[in-house]
C-alpha positions in Angstrom: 84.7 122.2 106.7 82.1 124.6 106.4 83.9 126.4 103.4 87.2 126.2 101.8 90.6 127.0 103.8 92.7 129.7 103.5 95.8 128.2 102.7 97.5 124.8 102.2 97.6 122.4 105.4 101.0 122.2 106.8 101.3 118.1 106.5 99.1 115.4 105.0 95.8 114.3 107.4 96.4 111.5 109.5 93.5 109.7 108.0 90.3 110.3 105.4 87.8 113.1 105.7 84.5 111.6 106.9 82.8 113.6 103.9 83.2 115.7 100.7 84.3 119.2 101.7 81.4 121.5 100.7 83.5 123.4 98.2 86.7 123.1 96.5 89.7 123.7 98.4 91.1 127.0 97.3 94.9 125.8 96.9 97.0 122.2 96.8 97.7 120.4 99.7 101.3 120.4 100.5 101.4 116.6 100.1 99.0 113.4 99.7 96.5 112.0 101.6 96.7 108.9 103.7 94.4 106.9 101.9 90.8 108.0 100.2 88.3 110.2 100.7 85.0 108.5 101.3 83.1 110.3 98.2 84.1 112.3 95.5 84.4 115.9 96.3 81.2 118.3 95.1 83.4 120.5 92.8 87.1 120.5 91.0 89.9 121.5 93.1 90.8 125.1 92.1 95.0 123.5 91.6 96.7 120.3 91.2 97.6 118.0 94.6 101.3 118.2 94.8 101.8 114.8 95.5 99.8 111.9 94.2 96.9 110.1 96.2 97.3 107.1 97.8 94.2 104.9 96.8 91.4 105.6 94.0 89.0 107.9 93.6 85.6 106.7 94.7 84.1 108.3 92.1 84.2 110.2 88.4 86.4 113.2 88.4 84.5 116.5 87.3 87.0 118.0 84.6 90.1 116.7 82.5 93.3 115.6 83.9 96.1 118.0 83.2 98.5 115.4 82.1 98.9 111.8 80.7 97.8 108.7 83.1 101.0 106.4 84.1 99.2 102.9 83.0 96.4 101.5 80.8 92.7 102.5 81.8 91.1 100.0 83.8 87.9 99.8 81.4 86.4 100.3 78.1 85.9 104.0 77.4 82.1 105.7 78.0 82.1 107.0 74.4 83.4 107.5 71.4 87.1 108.8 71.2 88.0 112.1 70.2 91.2 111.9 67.9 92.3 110.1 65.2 93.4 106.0 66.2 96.9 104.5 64.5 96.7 101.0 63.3 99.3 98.6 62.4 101.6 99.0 59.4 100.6 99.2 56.0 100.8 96.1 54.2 103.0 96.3 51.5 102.2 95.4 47.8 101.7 92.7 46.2 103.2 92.9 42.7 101.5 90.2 40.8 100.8 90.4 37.6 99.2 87.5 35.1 99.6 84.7 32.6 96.4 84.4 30.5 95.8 81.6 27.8 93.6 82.8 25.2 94.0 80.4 22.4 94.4 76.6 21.7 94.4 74.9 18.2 95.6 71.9 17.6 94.6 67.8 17.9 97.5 67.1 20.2 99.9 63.8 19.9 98.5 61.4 17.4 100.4 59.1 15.8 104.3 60.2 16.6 103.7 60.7 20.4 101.6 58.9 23.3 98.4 61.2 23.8 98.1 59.8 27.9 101.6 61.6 28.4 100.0 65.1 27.9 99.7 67.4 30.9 96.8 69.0 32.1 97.3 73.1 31.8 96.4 74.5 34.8 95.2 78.6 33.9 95.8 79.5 37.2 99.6 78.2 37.0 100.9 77.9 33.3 104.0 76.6 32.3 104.8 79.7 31.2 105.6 82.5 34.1 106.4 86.2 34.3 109.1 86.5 36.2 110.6 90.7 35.4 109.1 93.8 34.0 110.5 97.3 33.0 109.0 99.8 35.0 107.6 101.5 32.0 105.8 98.9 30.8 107.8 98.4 27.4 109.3 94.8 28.1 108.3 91.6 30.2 111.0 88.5 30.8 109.3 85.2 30.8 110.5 81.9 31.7 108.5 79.1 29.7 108.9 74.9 31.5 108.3 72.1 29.2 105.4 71.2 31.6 102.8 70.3 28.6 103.8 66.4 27.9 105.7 63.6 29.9 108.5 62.6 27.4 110.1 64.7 24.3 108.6 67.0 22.2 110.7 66.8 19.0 110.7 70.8 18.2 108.9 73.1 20.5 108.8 76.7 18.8 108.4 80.3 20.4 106.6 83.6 18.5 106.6 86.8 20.3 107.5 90.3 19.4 111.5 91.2 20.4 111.0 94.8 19.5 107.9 96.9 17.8 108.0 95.1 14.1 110.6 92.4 15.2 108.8 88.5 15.1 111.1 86.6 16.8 111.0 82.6 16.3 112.9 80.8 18.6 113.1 77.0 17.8 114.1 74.1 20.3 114.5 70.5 19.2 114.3 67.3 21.5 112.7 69.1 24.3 112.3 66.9 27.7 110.2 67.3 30.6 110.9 70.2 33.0 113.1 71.8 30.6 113.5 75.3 31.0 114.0 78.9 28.9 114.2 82.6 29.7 113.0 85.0 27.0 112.2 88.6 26.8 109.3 90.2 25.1 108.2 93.7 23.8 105.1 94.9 24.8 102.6 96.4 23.0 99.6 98.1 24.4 100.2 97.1 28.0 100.4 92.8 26.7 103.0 90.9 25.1 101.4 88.0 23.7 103.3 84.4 23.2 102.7 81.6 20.7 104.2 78.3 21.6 103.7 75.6 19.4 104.4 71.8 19.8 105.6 69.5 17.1 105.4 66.0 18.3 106.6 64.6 14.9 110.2 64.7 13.3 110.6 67.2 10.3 113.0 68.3 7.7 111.1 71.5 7.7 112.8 75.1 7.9 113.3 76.4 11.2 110.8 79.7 10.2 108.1 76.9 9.8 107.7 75.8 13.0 106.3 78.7 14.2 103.0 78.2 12.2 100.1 75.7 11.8 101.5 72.8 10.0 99.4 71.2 7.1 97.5 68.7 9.5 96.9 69.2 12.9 97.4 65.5 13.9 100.8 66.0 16.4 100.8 69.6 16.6 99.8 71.7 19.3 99.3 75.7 19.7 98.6 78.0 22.7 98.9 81.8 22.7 99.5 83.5 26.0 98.8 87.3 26.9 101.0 88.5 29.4 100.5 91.6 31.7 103.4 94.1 31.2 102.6 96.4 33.9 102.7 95.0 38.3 99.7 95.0 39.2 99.6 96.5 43.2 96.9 94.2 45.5 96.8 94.9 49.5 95.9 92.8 52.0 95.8 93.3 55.9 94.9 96.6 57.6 94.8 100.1 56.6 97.2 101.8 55.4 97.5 104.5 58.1 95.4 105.9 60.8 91.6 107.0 60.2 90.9 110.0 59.5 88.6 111.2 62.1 87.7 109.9 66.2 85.9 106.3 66.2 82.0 106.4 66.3 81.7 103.9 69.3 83.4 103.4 72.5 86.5 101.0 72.5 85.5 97.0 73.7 88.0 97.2 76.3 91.2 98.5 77.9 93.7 100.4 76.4 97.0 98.7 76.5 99.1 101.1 77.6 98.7 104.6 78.7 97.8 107.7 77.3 99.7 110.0 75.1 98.1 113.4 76.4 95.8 114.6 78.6 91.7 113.3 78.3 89.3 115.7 76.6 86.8 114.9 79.4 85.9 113.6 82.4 86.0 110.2 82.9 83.0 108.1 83.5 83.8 106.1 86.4 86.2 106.0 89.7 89.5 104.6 88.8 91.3 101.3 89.3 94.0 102.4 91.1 96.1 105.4 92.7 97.3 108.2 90.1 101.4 108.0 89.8 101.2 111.6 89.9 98.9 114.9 90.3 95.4 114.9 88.8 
């Protein structure tokens, strides 16, 4: 048409217009089209269709929509969104804290034990594990595995602190392979720190003895652990909420579902498919 109608057709056209209309239409239709228009119109439509259209658009609309597409876009986006994006969950944390060996003395078994039945220490997974903490930081329960030598150690000995002057000795006799003990330390300064020493030898010797360097170090083994009182948080995985701003760079593909609002803009290209509702 030469210009724009004065009011709303009384039924849909019985097929497409040959053309774009010259202008925009200056009200809806009263229902949808029979199929699509052969190129996009020159200008916006001065109200929304009442009814949906019943193929796609051969071309880029000129202005927003006024509501939230039915399905996922078709395509990547032209550009850069402009809102904030969600990602998945936050991971949660990972309390881990650690078991540090910081002192050896000692010449191992000699003479009262075999010296090919010791047990390599592994640093990154001692026989001696943190396994609770008090949220403040003041205590740390350990569990300590006779992991350090195939066979018995005749007294295996414990030093650590059981409250701020308190030097607890805690003595254990005939000690076999994979035996086990839970203990609870007092921290100080953020560490509790625990001596353990190995007597491969039998002794007559007072039980307060054993937890210090015997005269010769033949059949006698110390190690001093530090231990972390406090959980230490580590994250892995993605973010832990949605970025802050709109991403710098179009997405790499379709979205996979649909919108939650209207678009900010024109789209760059015709779409894949009919509209479920008014544009």
């Amino acid at each position: 048409t030469s210009g724009p109608t004065s009011g709303p057709t009384s039924g849909p056209t019985s097929g497409p217009t040959s053309g774009p209309t010259s202008g925009p239409t200056s009200g809806p239709t009263s229902g949808p089209t029979s199929g699509p228009t052969s190129g996009p119109t020159s200008g916006p439509t001065s109200g929304p269709t009442s009814g949906p259209t019943s193929g796609p658009t051969s071309g880029p609309t000129s202005g927003p929509t006024s509501g939230p597409t039915s399905g996922p876009t078709s395509g990547p986006t032209s550009g850069p969104t402009t809102g904030p994006t969600t990602s998945s969950p936050p991971s949660p944390c990972i309390y881990r804290a650690e078991e540090n060996l910081v002192g050896e003395t000692g010449n191992g078994p000699e003479e009262c034990a075999n010296k090919d039945n010791m047990i390599d220490l592994d640093e990154d997974d001692l026989p001696i594990q943190i396994i609770d903490q008090t949220q403040d930081g003041d205590e740390v329960t350990f569990k300590i595995i006779q992991n350090f030598y195939n066979g018995i150690i005749k007294k295996l000995a414990l030093n650590y602190n059981q409250g701020p002057v308190d030097i607890a000795c805690e003595v254990n006799s005939d000690v076999t392979t994979e035996w086990s003990e839970t203990y609870t330390a007092v921290c100080i300064g953020g560490k509790a720190t625990v001596k353990i020493y190995l007597h491969f030898c039998e002794s007559d010797d007072p039980e307060c003895d054993y937890c210090a360097p015997p005269d010769s170090l033949d059949d006698y083994l110390a190690l001093s652990v530090e231990l972390d009182c406090y959980e230490i948080c580590e994250t892995e995985g993605p973010t832990t909420g949605p970025t802050s701003g709109p991403t710098s760079l179009p997405t790499s593909g379709p979205t996979s579902g649909p919108t939650s609002g209207p678009t900010s803009g024109p789209t760059s290209g015709p779409t894949s498919g009919p509209t479920s509702g008014p544009t």
